[in-house]
C-alpha positions in Angstrom: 137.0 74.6 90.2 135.0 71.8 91.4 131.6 72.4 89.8 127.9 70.2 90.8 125.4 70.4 89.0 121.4 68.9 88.1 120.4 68.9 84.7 117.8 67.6 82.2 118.7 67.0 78.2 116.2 66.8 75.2 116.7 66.7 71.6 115.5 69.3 69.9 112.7 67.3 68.6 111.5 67.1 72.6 113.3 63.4 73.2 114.4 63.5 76.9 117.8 61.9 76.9 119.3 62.4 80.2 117.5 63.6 83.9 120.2 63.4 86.8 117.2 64.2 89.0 116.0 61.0 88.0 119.0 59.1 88.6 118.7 60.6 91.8 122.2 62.6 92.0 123.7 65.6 90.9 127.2 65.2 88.6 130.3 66.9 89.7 133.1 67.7 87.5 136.3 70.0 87.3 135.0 72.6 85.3 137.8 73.4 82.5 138.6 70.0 81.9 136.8 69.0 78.9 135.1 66.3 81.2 131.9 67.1 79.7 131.2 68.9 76.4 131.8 72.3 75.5 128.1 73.4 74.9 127.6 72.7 79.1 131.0 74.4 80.3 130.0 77.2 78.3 126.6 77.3 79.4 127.9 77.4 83.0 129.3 80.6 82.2 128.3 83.4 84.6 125.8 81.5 86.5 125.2 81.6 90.1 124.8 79.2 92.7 121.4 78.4 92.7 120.5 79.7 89.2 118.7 77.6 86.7 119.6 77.9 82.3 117.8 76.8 79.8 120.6 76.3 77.2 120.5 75.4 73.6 123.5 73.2 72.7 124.6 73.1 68.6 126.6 70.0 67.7 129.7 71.4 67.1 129.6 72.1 70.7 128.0 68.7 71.4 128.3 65.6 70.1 129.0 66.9 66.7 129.0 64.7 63.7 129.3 61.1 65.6 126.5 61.6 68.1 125.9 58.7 70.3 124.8 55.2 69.0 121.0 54.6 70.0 120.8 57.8 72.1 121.8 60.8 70.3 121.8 61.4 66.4 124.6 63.2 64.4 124.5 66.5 64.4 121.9 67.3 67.1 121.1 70.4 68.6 120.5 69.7 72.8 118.3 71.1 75.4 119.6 71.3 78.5 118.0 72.9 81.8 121.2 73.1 84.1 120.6 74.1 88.2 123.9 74.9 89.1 124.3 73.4 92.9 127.9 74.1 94.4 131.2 75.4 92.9 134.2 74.7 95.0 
């Protein structure tokens, strides 16, 4: 399923690392298809249209061991507060 969705990320130190509210536009994605990671598909899980997660991501279901030069360390656990818009 098609899946849209708002969301804010932090570190767990409180470093805000992503805002698609700020960008100005949710981010849609076929949910299943590992176009996002793991710790936000299974967040997803169960919600509602309309519902709003807080959801704490550990690296192994983030961006593990590698993290993301200049943005995210290794082995980081994320903060996410996800709004889920529309499934289709």
């Amino acid at each position: 399923k098609q899946v849209t969705v708002h969301y804010e990320g932090w570190l767990d130190e409180g470093t805000k690392f992503d805002n698609t509210y700020l960008r100005g536009a949710p981010v849609t994605f076929l949910s299943g298809a590992s176009r996002i990671i793991r710790g936000l598909e299974v967040g997803l899980e169960g919600m509602q249209v309309g519902g709003v997660r807080i959801i704490v991501v550990p690296p192994k279901l983030g961006y593990g061991q590698p993290g993301i030069k200049n943005k995210i360390p290794p082995n980081s656990y994320l903060i996410y507060r996800l709004s889920l818009i529309s499934v289709m």
